[in-house]
Legacy VTK file of the C-alpha trace (Angstrom):
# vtk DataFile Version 3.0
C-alpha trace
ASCII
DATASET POLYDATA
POINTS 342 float
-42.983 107.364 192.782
-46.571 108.849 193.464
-45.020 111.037 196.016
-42.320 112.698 193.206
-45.548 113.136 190.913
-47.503 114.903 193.814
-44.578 117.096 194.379
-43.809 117.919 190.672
-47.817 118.543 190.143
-47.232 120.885 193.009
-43.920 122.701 191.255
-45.898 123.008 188.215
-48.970 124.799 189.537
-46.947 127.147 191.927
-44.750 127.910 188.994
-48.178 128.699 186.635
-49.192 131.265 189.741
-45.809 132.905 189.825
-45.509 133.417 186.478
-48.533 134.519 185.018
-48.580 137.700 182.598
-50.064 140.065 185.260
-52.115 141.854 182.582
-53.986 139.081 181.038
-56.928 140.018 179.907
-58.710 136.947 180.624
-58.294 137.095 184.341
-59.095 141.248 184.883
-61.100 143.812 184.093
-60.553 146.131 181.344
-59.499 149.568 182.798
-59.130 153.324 182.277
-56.792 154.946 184.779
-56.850 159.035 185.640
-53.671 160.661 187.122
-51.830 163.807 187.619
-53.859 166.661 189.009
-57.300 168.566 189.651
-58.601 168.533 185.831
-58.188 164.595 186.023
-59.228 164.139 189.360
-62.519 166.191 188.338
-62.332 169.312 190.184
-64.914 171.297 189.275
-67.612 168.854 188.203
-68.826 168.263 191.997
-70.536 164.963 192.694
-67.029 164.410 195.031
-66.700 161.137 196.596
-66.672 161.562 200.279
-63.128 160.599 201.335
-61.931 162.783 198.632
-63.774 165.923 200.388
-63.234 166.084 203.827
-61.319 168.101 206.202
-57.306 165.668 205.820
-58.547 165.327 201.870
-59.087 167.489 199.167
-58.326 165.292 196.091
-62.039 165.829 194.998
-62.403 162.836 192.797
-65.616 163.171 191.103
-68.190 160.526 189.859
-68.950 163.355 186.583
-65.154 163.650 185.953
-64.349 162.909 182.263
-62.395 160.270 183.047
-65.777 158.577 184.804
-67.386 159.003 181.311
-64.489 157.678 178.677
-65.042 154.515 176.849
-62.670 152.130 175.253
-63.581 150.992 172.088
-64.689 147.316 171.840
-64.887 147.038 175.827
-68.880 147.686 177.273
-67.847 148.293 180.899
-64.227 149.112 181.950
-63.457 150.004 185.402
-62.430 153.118 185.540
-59.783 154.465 188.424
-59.226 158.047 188.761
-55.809 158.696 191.121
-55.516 161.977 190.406
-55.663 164.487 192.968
-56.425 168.369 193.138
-53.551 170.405 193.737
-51.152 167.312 192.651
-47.550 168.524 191.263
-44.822 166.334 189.541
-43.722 165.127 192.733
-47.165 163.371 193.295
-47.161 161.515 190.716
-43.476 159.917 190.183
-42.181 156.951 192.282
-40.505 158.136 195.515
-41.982 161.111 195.482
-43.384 162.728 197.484
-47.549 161.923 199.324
-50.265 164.103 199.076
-53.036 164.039 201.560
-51.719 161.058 203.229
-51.730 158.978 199.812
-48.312 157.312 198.293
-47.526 158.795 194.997
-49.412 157.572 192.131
-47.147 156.186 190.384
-46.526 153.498 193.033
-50.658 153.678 193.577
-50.551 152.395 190.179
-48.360 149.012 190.613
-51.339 147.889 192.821
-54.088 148.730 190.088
-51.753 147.349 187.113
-52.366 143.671 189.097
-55.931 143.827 189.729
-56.805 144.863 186.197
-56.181 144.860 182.816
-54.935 148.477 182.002
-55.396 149.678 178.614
-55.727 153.369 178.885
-54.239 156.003 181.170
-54.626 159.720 181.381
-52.239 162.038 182.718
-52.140 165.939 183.055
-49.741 167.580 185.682
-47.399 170.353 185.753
-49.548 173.146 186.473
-49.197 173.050 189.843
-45.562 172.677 189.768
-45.766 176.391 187.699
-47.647 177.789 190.499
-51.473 178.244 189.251
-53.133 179.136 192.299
-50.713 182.242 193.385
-51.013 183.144 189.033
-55.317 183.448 189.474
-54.894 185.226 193.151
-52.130 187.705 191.330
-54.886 188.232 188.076
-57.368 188.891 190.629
-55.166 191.477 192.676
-54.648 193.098 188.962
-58.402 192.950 187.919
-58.629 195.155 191.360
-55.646 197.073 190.406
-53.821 196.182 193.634
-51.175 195.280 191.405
-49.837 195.303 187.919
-51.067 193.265 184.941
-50.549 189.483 185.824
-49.415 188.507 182.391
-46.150 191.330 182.961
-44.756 189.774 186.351
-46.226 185.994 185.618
-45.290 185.419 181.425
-40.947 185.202 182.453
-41.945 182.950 185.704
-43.827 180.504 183.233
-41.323 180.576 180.906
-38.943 179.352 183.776
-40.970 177.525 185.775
-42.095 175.471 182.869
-38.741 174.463 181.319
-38.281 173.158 185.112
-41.234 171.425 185.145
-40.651 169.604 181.664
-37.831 167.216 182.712
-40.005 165.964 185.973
-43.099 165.705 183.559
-41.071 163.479 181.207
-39.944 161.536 184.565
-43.422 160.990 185.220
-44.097 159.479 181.964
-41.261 157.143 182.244
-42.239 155.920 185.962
-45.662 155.119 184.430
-44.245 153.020 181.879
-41.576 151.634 184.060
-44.707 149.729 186.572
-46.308 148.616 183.799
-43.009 147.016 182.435
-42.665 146.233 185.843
-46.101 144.487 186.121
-45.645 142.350 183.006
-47.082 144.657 180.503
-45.793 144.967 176.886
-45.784 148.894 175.113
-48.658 147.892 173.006
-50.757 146.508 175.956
-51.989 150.079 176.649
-52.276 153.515 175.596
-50.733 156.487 177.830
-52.266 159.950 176.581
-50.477 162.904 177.953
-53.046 166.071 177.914
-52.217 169.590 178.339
-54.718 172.372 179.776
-57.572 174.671 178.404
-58.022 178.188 180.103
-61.709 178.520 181.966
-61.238 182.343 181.852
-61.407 184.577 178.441
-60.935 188.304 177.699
-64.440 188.399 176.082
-66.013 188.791 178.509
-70.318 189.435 178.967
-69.968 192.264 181.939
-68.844 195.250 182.595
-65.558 195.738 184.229
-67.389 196.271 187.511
-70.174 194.242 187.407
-67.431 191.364 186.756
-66.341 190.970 189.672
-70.259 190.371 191.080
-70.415 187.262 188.753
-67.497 185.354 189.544
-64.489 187.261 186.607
-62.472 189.183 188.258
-59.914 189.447 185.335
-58.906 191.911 182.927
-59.611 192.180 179.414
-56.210 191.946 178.739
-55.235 188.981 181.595
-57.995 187.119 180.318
-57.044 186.882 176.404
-53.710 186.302 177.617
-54.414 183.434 179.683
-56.588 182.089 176.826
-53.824 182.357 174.128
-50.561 182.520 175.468
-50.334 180.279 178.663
-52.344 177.967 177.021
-50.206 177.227 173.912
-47.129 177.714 176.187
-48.238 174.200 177.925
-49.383 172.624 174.558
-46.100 173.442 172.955
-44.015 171.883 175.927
-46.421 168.662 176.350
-46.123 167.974 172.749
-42.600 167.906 172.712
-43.104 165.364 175.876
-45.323 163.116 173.722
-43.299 163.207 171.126
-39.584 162.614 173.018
-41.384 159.953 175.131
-43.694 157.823 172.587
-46.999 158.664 173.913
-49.734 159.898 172.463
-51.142 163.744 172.884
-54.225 165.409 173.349
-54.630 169.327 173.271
-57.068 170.598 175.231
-56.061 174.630 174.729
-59.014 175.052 172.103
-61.632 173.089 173.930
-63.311 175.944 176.479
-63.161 178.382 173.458
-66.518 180.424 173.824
-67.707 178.191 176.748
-65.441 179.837 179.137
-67.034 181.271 182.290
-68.715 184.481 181.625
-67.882 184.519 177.974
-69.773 186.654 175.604
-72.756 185.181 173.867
-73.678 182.433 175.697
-75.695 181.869 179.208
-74.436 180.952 182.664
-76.238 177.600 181.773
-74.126 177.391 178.643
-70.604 177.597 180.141
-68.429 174.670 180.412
-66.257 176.581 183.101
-66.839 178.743 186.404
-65.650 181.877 187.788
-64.613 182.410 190.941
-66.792 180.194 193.248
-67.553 179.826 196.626
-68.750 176.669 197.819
-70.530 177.414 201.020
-70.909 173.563 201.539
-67.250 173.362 201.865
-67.313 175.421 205.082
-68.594 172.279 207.004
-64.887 171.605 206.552
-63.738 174.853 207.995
-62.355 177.937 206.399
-59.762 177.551 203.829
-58.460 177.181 200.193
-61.361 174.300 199.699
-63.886 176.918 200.090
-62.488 178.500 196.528
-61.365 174.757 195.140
-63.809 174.471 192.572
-63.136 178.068 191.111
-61.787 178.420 187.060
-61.889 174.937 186.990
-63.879 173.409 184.079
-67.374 172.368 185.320
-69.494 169.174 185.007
-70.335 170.309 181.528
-66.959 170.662 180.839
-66.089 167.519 182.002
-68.487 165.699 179.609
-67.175 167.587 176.426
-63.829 166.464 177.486
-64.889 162.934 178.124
-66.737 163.116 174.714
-63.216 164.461 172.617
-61.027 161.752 174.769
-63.477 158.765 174.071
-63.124 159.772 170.045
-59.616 160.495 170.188
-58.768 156.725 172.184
-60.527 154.803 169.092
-58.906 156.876 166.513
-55.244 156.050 165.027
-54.037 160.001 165.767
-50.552 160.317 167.431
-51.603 163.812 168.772
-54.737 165.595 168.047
-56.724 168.666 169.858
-59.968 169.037 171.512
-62.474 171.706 169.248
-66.118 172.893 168.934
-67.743 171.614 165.960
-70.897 173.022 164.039
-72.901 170.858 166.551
-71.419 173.010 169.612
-69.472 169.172 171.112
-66.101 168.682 171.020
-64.212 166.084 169.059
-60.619 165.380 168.249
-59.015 167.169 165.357
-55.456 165.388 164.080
-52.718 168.048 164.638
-48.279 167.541 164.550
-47.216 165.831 167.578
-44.025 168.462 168.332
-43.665 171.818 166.657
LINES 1 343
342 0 1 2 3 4 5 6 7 8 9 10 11 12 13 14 15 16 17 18 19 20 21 22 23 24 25 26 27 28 29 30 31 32 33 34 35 36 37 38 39 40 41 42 43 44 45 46 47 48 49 50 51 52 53 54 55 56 57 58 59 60 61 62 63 64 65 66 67 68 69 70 71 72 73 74 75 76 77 78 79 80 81 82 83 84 85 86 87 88 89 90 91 92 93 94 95 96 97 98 99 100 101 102 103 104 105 106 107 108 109 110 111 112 113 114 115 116 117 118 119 120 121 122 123 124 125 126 127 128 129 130 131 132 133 134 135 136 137 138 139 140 141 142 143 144 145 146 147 148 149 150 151 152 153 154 155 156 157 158 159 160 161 162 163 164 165 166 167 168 169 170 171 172 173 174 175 176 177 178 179 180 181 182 183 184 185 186 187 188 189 190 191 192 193 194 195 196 197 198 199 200 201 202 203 204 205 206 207 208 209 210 211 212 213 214 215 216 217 218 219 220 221 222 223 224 225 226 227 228 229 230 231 232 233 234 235 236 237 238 239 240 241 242 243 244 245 246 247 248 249 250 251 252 253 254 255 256 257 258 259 260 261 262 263 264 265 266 267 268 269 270 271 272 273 274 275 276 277 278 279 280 281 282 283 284 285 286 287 288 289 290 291 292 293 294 295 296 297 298 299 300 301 302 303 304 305 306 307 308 309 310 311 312 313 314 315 316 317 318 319 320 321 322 323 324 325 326 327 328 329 330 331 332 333 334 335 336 337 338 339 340 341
């Protein structure tokens, strides 16, 4: 008889181990999660932890991301893990897809940190990469040069394209996200998935001259500049939108938020800008000669990074489905309530 009560004290704790809600609360740490690509990872900002900027790893994590400087409302010290990566596409991010710097895809990253804490907000932004960013800036450049036409005429019917192509494996994304939380014993209402779109770091109103541009990290055009600003922008805010809304997850626009704090904008200082030029970070060549040299360029900076933080923080503890990121009369940025899907 005492044996049989040993053993069934035994069932009974093994079976409280095995099935214990993976996200309680009680047992983990409150925590903020970044994925998708460089403007979650913090490209840009500097401050890069180490294995994140070495020669085999360019993910450039950085302690001054905005996702280092989010709160959640009612919690006074959340972890916060940032997966994202620089240069990250779609196929990153989604389960069995594909590594990036030696790294599993995040998505599967993520059953790991959905165990060890308590998730209650994640932040995702890719796609850009998957639309083909970096060859759209070098092809601006080439125009700004006039080595070749305007940008906007040979890159505005690959966007359209590439975009529609990219919206499907966005969505995909979303739904592999929710599918390890499921997975890891979370309920819908456990946590809050915000989908953000992009905000240009280059404007057509611009301080210099057209040569003197060039000297100060713009190479752009007037007109490659405004168009960048306004119509690639809104083209990603109009298809994330319609993501959010198809998928259930909430939306933040960031296409207003580097309005007149772009790099090299009119009116404002160097010291004022919440994005840089062109950039080349002679540090990086410890690393040898490549694409991380230019990494950091028209990416937002670590001024940038706080205003985002700031607008993300406000636009967690607020009710809004989908809202955007704008400049105030105090010059910060804060959440303004917009339609989720035109």
């Amino acid at each position: 008889m005492a044996a049989w009560r040993v053993l069934t004290a035994v069932a009974l704790v093994l079976s409280g181990l095995l099935f214990t809600n993976p996200a309680d609360a009680a047992a983990r740490r409150p925590a903020i999660v970044g994925m998708g690509d460089s403007l979650v990872a913090g490209e840009g900002a500097g401050r890069y932890l180490p294995a994140t900027d070495r020669r085999g790893n360019f993910c450039h994590r950085s302690r001054a991301a905005a996702l280092q400087q989010t709160t959640l409302p009612g919690v006074a010290d959340p972890a916060r893990v940032n997966l994202a990566c620089a240069g990250a596409t779609t196929a990153n991010v989604r389960l069995g897809g594909n590594p990036r710097y030696g790294e599993a895809p995040q998505a599967e990253q993520l059953r790991t940190v959905a165990r060890r804490y308590d998730v209650r907000l994640i932040v995702l932004t890719v796609g850009v990469n998957d639309v083909g960013y970096a060859n759209l800036a070098y092809d601006c450049i080439l125009a700004y040069l006039r080595l070749a036409d305007r940008c906007q005429d040979t890159w505005a019917p690959r966007i359209r394209q590439r975009l529609a192509a990219a919206v499907p494996r966005i969505s995909q994304d979303v739904r592999d996200i929710r599918s390890v939380l499921r997975e890891a014993g979370y309920r819908s209402d456990d946590y809050t998935l915000v989908l953000q779109s992009y905000a240009s770091p280059v404007t057509g109103d611009i301080r210099y001259g057209t040569a003197a541009r060039g000297l100060f990290g713009c190479p752009v055009r007037d007109d490659d500049g405004n168009w960048a600003k306004n119509w690639v922008a809104a083209q990603f805010s109009a298809a994330f939108a319609r993501i959010a809304a198809d998928e259930g997850v909430r939306f933040l626009d960031l296409a207003p938020a580097l309005r007149g704090r772009e790099a090299c904008a009119r009116g404002i200082s160097r010291f004022q800008e919440w994005s840089r030029g062109v950039t080349v970070d002679l540090a990086a060549i410890r690393h040898g000669l490549g694409m991380n040299v230019l990494q950091q360029s028209a990416h937002p900076n670590a001024r940038g990074h706080a205003q985002f933080a700031r607008c993300l923080s406000a636009f967690v503890a607020r009710g809004d489905r989908a809202a955007k990121c704008a400049r105030q009369s105090d010059g910060n940025l804060a959440p303004v309530a917009a339609p989720l899907a035109a």
